[in-house]
VOVO-629125 format. One record per residue: y, z, x of N, C-alpha, C in turn; residue in three letters; residue number from 1. Coordinates in steps of 0.2 Angstrom, whole numbers, always signed. Atoms other than C-alpha are relative to their C-alpha. Example, Ala and Ser with C-alpha at 12.3 -4.5 7.8 and 13.67 -1.06 7.14 Angstrom:
    n_yy    n_zz    n_xx   ca_yy   ca_zz   ca_xx    c_yy    c_zz    c_xx   res     n
      -6      +0      +4     -22     +39     +62      +6      +0      +4   ALA     1
      -6      -1      -4      -5     +36     +68      +5      +3      -4   SER     2
//
This chain:
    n_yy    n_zz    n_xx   ca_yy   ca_zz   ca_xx    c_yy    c_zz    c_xx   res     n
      -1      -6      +3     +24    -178    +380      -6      +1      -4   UNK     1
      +6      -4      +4      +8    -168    +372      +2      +0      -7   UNK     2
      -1      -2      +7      +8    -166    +354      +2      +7      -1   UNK     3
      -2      -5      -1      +7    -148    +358      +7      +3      +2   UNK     4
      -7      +0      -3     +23    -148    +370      +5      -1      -5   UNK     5
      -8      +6      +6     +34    -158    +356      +1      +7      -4   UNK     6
      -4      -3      +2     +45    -145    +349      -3      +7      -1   UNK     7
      +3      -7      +0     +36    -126    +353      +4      +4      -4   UNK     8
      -3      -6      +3     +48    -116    +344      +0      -2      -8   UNK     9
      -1      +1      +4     +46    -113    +327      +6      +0      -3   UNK    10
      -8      -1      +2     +60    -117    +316      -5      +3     -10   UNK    11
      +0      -1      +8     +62    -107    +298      +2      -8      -6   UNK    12
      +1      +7      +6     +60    -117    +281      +9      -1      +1   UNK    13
      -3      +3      +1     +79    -116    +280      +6      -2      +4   UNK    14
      -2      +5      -5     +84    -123    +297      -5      -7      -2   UNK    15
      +1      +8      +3     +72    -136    +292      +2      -6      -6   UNK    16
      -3      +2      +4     +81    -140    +277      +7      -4      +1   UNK    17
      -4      +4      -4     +95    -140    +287      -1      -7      +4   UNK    18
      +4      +5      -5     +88    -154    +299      -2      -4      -4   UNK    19
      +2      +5      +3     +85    -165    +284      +6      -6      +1   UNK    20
      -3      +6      -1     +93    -182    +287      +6      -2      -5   UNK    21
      +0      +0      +7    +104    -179    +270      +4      -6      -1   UNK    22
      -5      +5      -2    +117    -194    +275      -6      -4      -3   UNK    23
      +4      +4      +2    +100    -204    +272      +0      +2      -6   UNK    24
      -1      -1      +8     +95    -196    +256      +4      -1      -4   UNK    25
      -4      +4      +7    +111    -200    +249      +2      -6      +0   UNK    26
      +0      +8      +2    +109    -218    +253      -6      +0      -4   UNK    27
      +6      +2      +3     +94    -219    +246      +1      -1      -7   UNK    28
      -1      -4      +7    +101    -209    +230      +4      -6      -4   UNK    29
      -3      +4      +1    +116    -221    +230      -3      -7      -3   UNK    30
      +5      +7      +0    +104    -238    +232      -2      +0      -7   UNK    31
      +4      +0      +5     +94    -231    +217      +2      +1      -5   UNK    32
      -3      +1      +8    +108    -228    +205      +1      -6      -4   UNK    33
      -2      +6      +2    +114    -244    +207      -8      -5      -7   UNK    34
      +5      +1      +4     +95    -248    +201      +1      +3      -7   UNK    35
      -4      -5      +7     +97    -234    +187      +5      -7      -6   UNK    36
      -2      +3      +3    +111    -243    +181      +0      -8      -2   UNK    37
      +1      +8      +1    +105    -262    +183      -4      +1      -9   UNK    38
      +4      -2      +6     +92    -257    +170      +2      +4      -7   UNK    39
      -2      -3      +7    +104    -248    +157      +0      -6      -2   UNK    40
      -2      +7      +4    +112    -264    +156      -5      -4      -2   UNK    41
      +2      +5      +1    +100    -273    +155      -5      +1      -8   UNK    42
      +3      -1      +6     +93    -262    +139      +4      +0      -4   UNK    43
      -6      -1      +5    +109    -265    +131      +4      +6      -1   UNK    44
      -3      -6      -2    +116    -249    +135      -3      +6      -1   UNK    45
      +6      -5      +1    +101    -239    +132      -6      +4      +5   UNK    46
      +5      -4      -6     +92    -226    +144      -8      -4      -1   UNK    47
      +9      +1      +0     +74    -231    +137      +0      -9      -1   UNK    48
      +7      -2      -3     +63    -241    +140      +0      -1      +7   UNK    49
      +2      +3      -7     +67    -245    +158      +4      +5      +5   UNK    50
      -4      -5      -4     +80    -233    +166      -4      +7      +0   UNK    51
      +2      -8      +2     +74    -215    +159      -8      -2      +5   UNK    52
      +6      -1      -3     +57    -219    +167      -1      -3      +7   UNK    53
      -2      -1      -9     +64    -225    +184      +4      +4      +2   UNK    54
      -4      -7      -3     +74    -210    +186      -7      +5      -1   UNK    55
      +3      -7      +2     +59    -199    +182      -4      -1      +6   UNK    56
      +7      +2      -6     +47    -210    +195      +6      +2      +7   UNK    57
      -4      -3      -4     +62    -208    +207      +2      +7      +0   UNK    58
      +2      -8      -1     +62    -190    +205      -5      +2      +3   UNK    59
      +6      -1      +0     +46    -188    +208      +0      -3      +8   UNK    60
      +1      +3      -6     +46    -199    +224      +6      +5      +4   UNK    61
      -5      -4      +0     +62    -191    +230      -3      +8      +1   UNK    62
      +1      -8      -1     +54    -174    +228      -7      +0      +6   UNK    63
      +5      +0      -4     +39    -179    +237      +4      -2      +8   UNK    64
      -4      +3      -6     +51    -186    +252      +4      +6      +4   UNK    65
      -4      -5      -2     +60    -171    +253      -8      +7      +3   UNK    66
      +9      -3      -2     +40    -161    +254      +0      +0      +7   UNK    67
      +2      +3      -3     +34    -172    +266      +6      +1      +6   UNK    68
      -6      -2      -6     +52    -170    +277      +1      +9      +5   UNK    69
      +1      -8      -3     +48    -150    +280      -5      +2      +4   UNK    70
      +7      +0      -4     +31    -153    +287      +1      +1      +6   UNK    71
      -2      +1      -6     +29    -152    +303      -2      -5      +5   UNK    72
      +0      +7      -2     +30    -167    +314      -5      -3      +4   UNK    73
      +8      -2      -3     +16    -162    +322      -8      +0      -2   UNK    74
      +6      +3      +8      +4    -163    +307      +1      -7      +1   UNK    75
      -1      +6      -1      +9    -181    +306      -2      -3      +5   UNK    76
      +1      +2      -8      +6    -183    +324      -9      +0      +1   UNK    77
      +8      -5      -3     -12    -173    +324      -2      -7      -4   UNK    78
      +3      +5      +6     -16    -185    +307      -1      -6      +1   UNK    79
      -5      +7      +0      -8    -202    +313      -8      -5      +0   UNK    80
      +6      +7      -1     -25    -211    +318      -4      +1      -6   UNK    81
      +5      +0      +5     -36    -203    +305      +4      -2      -8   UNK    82
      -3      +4      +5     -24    -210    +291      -2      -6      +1   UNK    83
      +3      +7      -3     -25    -225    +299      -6      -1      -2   UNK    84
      +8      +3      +1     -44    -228    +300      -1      +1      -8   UNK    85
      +4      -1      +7     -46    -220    +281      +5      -5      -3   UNK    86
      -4      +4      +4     -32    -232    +274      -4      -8      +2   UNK    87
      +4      +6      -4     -42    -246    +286      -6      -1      -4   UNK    88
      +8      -2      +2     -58    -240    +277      -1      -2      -5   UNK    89
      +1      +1      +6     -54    -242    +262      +2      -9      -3   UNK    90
      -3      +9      +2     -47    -261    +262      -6      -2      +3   UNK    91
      +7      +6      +0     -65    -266    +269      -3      +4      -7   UNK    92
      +3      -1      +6     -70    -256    +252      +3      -4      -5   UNK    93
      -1      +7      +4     -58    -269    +245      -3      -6      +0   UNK    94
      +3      +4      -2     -65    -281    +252      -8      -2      -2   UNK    95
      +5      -1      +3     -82    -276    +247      -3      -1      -6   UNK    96
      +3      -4      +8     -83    -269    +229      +8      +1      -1   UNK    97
      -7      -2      +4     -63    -269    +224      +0      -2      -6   UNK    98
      -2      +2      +8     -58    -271    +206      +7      -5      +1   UNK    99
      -4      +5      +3     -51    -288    +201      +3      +0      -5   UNK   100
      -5      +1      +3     -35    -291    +192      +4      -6      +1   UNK   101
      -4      +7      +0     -25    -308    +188      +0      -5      +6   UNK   102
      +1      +5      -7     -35    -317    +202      +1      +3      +5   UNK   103
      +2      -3      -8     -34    -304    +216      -5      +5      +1   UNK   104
      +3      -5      +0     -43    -291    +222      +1      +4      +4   UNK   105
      -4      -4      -4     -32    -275    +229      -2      +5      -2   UNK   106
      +0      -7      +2     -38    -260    +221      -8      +3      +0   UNK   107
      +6      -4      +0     -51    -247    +222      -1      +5      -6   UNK   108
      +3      -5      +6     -57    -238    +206      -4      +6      -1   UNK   109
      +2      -7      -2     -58    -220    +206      -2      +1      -6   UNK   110
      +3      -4      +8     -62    -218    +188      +7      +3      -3   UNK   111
      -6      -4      +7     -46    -209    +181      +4      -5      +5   UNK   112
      -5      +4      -5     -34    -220    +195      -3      -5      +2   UNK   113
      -1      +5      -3     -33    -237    +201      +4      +0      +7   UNK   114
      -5      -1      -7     -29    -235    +222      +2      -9      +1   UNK   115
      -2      +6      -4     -21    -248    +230      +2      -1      +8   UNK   116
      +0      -1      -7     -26    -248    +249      +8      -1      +4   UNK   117
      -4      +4      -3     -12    -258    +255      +6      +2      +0   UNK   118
      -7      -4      +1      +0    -246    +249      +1      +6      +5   UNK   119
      +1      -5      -6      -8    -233    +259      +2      -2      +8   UNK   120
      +3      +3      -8      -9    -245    +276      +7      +1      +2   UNK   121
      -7      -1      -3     +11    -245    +276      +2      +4      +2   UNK   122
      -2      -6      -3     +14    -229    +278      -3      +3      +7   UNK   123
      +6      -2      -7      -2    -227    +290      -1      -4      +6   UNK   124
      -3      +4      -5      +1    -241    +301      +7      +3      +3   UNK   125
      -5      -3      -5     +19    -235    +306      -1      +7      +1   UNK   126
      +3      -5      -2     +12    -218    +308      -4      +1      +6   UNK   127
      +4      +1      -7      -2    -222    +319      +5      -5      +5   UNK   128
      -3      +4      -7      +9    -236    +330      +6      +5      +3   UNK   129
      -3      -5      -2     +22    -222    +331      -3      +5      +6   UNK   130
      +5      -4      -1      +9    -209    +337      -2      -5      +8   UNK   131
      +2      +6      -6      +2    -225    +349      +6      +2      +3   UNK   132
      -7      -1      -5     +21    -225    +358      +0      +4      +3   UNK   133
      -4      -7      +0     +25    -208    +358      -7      +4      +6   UNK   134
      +3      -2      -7     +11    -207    +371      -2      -4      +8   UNK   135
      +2      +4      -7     +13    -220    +384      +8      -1      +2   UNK   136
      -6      +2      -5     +29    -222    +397      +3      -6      -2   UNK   137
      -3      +8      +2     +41    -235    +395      -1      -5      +4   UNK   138
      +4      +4      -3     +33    -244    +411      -6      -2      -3   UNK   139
      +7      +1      +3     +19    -243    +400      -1      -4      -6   UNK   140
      -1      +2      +6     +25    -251    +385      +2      -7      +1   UNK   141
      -2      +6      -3     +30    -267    +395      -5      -4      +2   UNK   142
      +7      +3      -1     +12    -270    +400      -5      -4      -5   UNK   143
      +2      +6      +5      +4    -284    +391      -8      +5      -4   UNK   144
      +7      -5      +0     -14    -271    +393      +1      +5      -5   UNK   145
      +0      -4      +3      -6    -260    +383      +3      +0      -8   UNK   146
      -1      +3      +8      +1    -268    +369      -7      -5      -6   UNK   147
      +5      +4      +3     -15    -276    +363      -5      +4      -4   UNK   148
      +3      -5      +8     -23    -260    +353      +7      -1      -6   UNK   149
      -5      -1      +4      -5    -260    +343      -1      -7      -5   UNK   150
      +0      +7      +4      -7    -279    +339      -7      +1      -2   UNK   151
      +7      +1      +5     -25    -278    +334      +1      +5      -5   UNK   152
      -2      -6      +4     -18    -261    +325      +2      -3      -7   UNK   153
      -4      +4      +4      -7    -273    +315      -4      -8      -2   UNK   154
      +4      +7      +2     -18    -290    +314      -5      +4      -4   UNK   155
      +3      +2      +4     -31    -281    +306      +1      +2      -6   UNK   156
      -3      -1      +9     -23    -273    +289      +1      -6      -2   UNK   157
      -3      +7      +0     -12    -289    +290      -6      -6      -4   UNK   158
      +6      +4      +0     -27    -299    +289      -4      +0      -8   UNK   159
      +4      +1      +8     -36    -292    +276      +3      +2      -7   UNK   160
      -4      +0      +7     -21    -289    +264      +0      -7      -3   UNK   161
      +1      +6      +0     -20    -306    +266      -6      -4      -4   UNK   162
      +7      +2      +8     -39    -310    +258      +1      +1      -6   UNK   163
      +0      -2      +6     -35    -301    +244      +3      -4      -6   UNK   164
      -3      +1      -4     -24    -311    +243      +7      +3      -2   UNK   165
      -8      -4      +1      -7    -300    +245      +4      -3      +7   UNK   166
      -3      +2      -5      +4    -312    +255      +6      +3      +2   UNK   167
      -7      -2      +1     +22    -300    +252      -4      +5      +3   UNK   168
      -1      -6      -4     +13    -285    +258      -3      -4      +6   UNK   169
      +3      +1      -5      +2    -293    +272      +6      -3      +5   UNK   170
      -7      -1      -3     +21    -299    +278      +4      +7      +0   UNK   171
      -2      -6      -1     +26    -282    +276      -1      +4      +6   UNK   172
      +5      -4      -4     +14    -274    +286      +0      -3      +7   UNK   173
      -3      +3      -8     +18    -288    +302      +5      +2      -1   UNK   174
      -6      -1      +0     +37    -285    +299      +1      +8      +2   UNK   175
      +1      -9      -1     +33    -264    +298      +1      -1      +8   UNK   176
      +1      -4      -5     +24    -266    +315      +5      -3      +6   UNK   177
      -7      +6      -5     +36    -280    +324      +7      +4      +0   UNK   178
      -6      -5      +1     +50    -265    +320      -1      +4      +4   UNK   179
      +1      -6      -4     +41    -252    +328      -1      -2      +8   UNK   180
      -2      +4      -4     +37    -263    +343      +4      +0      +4   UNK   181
      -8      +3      -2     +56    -268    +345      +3      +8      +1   UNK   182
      -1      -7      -2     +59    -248    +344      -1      +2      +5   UNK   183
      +4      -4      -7     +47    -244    +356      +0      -4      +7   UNK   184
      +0      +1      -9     +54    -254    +370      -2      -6      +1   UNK   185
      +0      +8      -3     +46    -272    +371      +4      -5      +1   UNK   186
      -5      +5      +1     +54    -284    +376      +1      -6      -4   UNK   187
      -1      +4      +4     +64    -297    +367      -4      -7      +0   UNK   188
      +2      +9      +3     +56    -315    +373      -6      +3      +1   UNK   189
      +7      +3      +3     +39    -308    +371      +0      +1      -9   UNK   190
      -2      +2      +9     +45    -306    +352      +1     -10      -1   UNK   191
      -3      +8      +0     +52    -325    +355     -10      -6      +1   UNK   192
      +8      +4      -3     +33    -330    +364      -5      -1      -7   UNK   193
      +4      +3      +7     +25    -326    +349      +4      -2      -6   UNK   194
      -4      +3      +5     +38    -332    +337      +0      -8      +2   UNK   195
      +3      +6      -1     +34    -348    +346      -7      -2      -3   UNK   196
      +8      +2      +2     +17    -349    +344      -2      +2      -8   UNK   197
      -3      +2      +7     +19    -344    +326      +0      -5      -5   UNK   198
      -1      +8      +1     +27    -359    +323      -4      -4      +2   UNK   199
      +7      +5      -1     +13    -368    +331      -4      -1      -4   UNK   200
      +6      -3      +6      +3    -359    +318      +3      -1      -4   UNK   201
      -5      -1      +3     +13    -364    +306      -4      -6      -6   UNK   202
      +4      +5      +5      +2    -380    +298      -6      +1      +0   UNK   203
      +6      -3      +3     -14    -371    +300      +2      +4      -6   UNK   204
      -2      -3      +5      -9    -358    +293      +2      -2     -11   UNK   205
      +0      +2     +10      -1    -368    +275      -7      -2      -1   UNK   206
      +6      +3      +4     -17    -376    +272      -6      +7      -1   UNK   207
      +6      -7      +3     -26    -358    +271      +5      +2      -5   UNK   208
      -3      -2      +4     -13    -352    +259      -3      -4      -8   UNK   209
      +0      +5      +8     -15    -355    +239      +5      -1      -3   UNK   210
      -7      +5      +3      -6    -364    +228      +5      +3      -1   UNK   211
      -5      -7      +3      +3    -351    +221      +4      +4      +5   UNK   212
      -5      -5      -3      +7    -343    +236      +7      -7      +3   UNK   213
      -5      +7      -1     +15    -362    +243      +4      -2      -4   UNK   214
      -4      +2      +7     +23    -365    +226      +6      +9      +3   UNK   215
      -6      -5      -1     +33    -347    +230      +4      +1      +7   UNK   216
      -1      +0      -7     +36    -349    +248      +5      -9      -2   UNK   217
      -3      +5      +3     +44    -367    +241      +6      -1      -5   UNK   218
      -4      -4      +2     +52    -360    +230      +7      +3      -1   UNK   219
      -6      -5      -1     +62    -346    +238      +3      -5      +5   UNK   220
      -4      +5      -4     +67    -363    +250      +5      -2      -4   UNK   221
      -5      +2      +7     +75    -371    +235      -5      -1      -6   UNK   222
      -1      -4      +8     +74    -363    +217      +5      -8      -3   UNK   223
      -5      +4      +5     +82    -379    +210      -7      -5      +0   UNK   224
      +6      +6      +1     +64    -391    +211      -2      +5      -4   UNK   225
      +3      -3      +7     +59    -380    +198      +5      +5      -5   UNK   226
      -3      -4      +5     +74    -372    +188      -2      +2      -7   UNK   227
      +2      -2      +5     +64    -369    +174      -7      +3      -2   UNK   228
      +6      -5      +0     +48    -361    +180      +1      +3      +7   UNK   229
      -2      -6      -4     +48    -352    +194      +3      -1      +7   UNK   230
      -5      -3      -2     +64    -354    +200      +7      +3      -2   UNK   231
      -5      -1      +3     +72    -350    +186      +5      +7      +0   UNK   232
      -4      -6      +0     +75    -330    +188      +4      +0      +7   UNK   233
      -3      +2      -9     +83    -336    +209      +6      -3      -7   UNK   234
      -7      +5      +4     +95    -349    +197      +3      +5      -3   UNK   235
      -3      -4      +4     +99    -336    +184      +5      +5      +3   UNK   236
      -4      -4      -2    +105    -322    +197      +5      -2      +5   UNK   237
      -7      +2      -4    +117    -334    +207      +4      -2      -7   UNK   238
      -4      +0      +4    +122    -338    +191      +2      +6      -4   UNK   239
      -3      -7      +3    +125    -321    +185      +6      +2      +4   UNK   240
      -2      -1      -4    +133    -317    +201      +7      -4      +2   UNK   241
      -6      +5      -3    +145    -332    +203      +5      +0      -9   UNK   242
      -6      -2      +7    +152    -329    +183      +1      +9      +0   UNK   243
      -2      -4      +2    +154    -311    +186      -5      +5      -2   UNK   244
      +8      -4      +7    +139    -305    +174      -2      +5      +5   UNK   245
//
């Protein structure tokens, strides 16, 4: 189906309103209260400093989600690659000329703002690999020929979040596309083929890793060979958890 062809009749703002997912919305709202409330308690009963200012950035995100949700789906569609390449664009500017912070280098300095590529790539990877599906047959998405722009789509952000080094989003960003993937049809053991090989990769791979990232990956295995540096907040919340707190 054309991008053109995909939904020709226009719908008013508020049928589109209608049409918004709002069962999601209210999980979301749900999720974030629980948030909300973690952080009163955790001021001692007190809105500020940590609540009042994440109900006000979750407004703010919330308002921009509900935006974003009236567009039309087809703007996203027209856009999907050129976000892509300009989110792609600017992690080789990290990579380049980015501004270092506490031993990494993730950001690009605009002068009044601090960007952070990598935050952009999530959205614009499942955008563009969307975009990619949504134009090939489901005989088509079974062919080894055709999945191999979507994986280099996906290995190259991956990659160079990774330099940066950002190993929690450069895992995000495989898991993103490995979702979208699993959506669009492939099948299950070529997910297993390469979760094989993976694991092959599994003792090169730790030896490129830094200490720091080994030490957290060890860690989140067992939080008890370090209870008192960094596995102590992992220990704390099973004991929070198992008395009640």
């Amino acid at each position: 189906m054309s991008i053109g062809s995909y939904g020709k009749r226009e719908l008013t703002l508020g049928r589109k309103i209608l049409q918004i997912n709002w069962f999601l919305v209210l999980l979301l709202i749900m999720i974030a209260s629980v948030g909300f409330a973690m952080l009163y308690s955790a001021a001692n009963g007190n809105w500020q400093p940590w609540a009042m200012r994440q109900m006000a950035r979750f407004g703010v995100a919330l308002g921009a989600l509900l935006v974003i949700a009236l567009i039309d789906i087809r703007f996203w569609m027209r856009w999907a690659y050129v976000g892509y390449l300009g989110a792609l664009a600017l992690l080789f500017v990290v990579e380049v000329a980015g501004e270092i912070g506490m031993g990494a280098q993730r950001w690009v300095d605009l002068g009044f703002f601090q960007l952070q590529p990598s935050e952009l790539m999530k959205v614009a990877l499942v955008l563009a690999l969307a975009r990619y599906f949504h134009g090939l047959t489901h005989e088509e998405t079974g062919r080894i020929t055709y999945l191999l722009p979507p994986l280099l789509m996906i290995a190259a952000p991956a990659l160079l979040v990774l330099r940066q080094p950002d190993l929690g989003t450069a895992m995000m960003l495989l898991f993103a596309g490995s979702g979208l993937l699993f959506l669009a049809g492939v099948r299950i053991w070529k997910f297993l083929l390469v979760g094989l090989a993976g694991l092959a990769c599994i003792p090169i791979a730790w030896g490129l890793l830094r200490e720091y990232q080994r030490n957290r990956i060890l860690t989140f295995l067992n939080p008890e060979n370090d209870p008192l540096g960094t596995g102590y907040h992992i220990l704390q919340s099973k004991i929070a958890l198992g008395s009640g707190g």
